[in-house]
Backbone bond lengths (Angstrom), bond angles and torsions (degrees), N, CA, C in turn:
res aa  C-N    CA-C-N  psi(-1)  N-CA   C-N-CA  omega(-1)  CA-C   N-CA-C  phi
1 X - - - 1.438 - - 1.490 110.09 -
2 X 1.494 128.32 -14.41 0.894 121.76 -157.95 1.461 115.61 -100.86
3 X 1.924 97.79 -28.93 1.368 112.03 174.00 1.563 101.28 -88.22
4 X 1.158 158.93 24.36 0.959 157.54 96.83 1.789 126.86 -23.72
5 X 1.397 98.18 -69.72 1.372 112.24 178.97 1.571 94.13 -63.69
6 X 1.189 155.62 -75.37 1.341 149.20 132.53 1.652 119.60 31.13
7 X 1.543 110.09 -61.52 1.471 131.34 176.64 1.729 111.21 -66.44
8 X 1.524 122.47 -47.14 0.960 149.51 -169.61 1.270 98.90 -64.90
9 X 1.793 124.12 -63.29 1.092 137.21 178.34 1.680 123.35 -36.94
10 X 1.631 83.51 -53.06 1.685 120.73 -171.76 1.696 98.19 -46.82
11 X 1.676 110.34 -56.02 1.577 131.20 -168.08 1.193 105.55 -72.77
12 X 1.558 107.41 -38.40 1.520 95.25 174.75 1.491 123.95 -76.49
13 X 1.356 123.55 -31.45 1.338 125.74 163.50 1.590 119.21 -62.15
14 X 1.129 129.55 -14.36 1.001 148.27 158.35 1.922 134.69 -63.30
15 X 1.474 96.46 -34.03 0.817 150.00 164.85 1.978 125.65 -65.50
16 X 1.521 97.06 -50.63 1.332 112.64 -177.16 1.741 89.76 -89.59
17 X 1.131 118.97 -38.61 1.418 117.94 -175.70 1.292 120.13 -51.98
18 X 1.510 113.96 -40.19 1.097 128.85 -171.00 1.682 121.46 -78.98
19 X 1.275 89.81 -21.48 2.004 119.64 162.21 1.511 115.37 -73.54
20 X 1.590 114.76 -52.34 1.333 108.36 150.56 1.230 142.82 -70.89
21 X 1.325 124.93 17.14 1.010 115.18 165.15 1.257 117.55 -119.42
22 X 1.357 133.87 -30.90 1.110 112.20 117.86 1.545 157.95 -3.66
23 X 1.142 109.61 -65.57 1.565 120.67 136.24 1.501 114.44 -23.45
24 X 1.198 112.60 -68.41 1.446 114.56 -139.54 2.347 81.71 -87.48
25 X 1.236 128.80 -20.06 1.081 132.14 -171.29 1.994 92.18 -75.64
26 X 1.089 104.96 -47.91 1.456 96.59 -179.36 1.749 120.84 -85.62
27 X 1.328 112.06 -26.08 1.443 97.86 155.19 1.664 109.08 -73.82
28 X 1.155 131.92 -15.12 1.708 122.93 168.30 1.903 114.80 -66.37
29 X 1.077 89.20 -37.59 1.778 99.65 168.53 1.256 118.10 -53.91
30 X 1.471 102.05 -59.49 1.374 114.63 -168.60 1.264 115.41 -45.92
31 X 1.618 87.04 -50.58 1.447 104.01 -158.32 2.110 110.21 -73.71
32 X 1.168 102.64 -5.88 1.509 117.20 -175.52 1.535 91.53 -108.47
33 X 1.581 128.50 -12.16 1.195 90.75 178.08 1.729 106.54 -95.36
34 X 1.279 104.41 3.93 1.922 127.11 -162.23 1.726 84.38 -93.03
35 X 1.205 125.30 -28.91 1.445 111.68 -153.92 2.140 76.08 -95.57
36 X 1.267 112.41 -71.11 1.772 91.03 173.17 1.446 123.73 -23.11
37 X 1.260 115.82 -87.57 1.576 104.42 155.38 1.336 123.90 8.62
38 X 1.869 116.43 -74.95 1.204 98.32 -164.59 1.503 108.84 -95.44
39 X 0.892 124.42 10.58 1.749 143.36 174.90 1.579 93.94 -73.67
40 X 1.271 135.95 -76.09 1.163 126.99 150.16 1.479 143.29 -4.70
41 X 1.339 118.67 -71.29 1.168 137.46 175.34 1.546 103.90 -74.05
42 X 1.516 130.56 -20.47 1.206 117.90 142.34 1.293 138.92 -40.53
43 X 1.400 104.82 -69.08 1.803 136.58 152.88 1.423 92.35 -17.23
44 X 1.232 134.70 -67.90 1.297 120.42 -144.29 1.188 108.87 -103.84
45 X 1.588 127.34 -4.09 1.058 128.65 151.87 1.529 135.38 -60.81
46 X 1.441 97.90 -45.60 1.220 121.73 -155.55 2.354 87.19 -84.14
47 X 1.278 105.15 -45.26 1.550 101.28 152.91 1.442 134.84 -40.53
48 X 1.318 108.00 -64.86 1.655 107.15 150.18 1.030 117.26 -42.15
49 X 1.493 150.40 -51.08 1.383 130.29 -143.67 1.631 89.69 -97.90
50 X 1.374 114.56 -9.13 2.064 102.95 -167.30 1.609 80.95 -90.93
51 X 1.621 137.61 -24.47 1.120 128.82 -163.01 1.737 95.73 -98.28
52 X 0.964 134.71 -0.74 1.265 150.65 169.56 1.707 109.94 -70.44
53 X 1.217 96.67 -71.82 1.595 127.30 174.79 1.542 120.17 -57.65
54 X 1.362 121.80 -35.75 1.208 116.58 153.93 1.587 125.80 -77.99
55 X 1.541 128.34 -21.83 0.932 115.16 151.62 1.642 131.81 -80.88
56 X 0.905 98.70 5.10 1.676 114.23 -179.80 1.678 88.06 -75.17
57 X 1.551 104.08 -68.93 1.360 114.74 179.28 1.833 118.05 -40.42
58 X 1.036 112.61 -57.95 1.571 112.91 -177.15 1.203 104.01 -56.63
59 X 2.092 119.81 -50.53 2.051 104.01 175.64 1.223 108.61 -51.33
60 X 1.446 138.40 -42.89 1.272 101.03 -174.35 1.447 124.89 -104.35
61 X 1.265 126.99 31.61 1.406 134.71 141.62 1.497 100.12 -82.88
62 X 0.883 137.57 26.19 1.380 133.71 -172.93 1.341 98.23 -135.17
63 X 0.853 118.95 -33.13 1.891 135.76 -171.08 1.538 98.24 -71.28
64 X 1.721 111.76 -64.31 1.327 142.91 -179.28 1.650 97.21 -40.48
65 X 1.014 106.02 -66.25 1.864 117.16 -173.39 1.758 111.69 -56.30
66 X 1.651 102.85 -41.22 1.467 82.85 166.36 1.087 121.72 -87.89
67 X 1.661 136.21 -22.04 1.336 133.58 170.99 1.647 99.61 -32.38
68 X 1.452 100.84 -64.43 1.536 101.19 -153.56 1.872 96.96 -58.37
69 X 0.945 111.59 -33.82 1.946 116.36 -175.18 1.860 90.60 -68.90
70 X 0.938 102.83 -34.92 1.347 83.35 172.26 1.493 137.75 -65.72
71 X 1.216 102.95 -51.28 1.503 140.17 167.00 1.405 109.21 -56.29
72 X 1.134 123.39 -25.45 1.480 131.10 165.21 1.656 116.20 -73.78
73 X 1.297 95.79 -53.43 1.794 119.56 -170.40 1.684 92.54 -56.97
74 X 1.518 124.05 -59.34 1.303 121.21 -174.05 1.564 117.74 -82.87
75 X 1.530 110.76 16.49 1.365 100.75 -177.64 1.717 88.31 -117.26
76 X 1.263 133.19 -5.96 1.140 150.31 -172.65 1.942 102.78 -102.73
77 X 1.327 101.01 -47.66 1.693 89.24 149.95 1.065 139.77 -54.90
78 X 1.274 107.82 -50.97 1.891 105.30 172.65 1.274 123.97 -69.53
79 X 1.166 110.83 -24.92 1.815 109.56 171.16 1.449 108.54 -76.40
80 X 1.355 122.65 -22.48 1.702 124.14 155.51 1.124 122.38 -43.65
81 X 1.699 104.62 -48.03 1.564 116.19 -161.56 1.499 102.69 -78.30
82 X 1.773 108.53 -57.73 1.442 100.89 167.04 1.670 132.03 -41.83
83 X 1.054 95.79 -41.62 1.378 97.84 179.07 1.688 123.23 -75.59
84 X 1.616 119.41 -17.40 0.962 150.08 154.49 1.561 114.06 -47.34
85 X 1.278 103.90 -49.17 1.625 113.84 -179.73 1.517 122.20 -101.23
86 X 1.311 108.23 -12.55 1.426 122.78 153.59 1.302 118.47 -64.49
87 X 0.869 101.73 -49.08 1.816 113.91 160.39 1.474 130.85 -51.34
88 X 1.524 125.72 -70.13 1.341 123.20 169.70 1.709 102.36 -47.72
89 X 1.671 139.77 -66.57 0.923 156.93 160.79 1.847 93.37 -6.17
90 X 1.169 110.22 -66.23 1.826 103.39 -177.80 1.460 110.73 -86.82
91 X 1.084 106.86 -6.51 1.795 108.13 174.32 1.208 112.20 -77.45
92 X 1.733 119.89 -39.69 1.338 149.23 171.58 1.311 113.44 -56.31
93 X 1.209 125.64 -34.62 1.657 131.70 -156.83 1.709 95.70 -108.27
94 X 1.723 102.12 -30.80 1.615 100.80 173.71 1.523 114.22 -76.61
95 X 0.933 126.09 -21.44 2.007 137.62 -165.25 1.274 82.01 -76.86
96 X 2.163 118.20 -62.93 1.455 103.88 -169.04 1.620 118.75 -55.05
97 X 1.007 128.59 -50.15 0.933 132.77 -175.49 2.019 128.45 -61.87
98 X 1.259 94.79 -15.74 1.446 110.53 164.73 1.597 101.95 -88.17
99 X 1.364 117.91 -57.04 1.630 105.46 160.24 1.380 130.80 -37.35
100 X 1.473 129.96 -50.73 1.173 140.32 162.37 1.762 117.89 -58.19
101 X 1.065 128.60 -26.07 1.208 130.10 178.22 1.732 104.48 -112.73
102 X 1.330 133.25 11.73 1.275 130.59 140.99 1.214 102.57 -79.20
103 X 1.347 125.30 -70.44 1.759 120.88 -178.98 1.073 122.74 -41.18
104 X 1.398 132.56 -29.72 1.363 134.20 173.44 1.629 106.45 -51.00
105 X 1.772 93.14 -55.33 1.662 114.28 -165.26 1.339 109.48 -54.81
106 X 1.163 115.62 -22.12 1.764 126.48 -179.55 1.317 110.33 -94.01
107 X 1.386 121.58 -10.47 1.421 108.08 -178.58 1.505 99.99 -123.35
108 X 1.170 112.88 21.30 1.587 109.27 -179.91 1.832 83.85 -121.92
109 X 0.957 116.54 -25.06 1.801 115.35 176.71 1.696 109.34 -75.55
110 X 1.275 102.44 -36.98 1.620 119.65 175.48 1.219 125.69 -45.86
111 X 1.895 84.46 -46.92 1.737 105.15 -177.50 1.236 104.57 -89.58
112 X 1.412 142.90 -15.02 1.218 127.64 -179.32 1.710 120.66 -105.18
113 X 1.677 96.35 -23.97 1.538 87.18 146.24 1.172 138.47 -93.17
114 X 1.532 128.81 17.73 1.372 142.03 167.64 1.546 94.20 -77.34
115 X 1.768 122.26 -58.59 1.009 112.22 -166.32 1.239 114.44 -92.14
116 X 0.970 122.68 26.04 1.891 122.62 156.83 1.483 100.55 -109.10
117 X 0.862 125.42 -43.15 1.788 114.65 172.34 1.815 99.88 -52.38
118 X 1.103 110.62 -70.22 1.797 117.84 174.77 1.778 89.39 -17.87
119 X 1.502 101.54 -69.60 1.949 107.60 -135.56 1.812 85.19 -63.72
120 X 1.795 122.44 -32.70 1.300 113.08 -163.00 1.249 105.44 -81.29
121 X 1.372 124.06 -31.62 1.302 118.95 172.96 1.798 137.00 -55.91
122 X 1.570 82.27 -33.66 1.926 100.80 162.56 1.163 118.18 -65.01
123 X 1.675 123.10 -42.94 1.284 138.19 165.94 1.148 117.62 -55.75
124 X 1.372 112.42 -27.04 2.023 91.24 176.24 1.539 101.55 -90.76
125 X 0.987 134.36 7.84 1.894 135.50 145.63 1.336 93.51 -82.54
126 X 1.176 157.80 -56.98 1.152 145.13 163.60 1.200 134.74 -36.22
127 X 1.438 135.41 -167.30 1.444 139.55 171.33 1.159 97.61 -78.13
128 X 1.477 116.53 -179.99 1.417 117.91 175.78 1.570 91.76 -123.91
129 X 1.760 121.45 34.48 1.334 112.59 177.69 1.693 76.17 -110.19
130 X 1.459 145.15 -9.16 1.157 141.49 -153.98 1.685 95.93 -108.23
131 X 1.058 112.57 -27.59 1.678 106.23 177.34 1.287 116.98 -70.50
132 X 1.344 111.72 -46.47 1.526 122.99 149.63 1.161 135.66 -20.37
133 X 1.450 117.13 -52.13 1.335 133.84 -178.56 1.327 104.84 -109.96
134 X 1.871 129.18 23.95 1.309 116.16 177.66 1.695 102.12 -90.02
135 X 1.365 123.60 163.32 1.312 98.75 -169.02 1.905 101.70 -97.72
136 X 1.325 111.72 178.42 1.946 121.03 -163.40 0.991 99.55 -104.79
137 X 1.548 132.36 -31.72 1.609 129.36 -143.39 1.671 106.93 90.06
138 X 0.989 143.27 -166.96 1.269 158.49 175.91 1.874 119.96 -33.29
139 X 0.887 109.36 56.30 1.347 124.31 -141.72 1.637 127.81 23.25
140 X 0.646 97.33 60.65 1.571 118.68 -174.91 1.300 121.83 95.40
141 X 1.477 129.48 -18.70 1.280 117.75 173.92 1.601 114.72 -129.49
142 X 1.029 128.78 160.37 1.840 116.78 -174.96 1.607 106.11 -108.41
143 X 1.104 103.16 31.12 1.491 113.49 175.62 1.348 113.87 -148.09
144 X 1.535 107.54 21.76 1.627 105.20 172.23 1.291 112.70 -61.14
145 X 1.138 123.94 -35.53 2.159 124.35 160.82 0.557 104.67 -36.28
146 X 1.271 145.48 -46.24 1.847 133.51 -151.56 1.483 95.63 -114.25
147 X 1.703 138.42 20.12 1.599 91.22 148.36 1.749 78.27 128.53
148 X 1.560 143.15 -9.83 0.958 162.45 -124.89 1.559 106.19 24.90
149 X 1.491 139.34 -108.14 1.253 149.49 -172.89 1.325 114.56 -60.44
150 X 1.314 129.92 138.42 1.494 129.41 130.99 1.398 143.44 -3.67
């Protein structure tokens, strides 16, 4: 009875073996179909990050391109500005100088009609062949250069 119960044992361990291995064939599956899986989900990671990385790459060639547009734009400003202020600076020095050469024009007209009133006023005690021949300044006006009158 005992080598019986023994035999029984034997079949049944035999038995359980045959359950584990099995077993162990479908956790081997599994586990190969879990390792595809993550072989995969690698793949598509590792895709994203090269498609990541090249646009990473293009913003900053893109970055680069406007720096330099930038760096242009403000180096293209200041030669505006300079040149801007080079400008008023000779616009400034020309106004004075049209100021200064009107005032002249008034005091060289001042002086020459002071002294033709003077020379005509002596002349009317004089002849009136002497008023004639008194002299005007610039033939009569001190701005015949410019166009005669105002």
């Amino acid at each position: 009875s005992s080598s019986g119960g023994g035999g029984g044992g034997s079949g049944g361990g035999s038995g359980a073996g045959g359950g584990l291995s099995g077993s162990r064939t479908a956790t081997r599956e599994k586990m190969e179909e879990e390792k595809g899986q993550l072989k995969q989900e690698l793949s598509r990671w590792k895709t994203e990050y090269e498609r990541a990385q090249a646009q990473l790459e293009d913003y900053r060639k893109t970055i680069e391109l406007k720096d330099k547009q930038l760096e242009q734009a403000e180096k293209t400003k200041a030669e505006l500005l300079a040149s801007t202020q080079t400008f008023e600076r000779s616009r400034e020095k020309l106004l004075h100088g049209f100021v200064a050469l009107n005032r002249r024009l008034t005091e060289v007209e001042a002086t020459t009609s002071t002294g033709a009133a003077a020379v005509v006023a002596g002349a009317s005690v004089q002849s009136p062949s002497a008023v004639a021949s008194a002299p005007t300044g610039n033939g009569g006006s001190a701005r015949r250069g410019f166009g005669g009158s105002w």
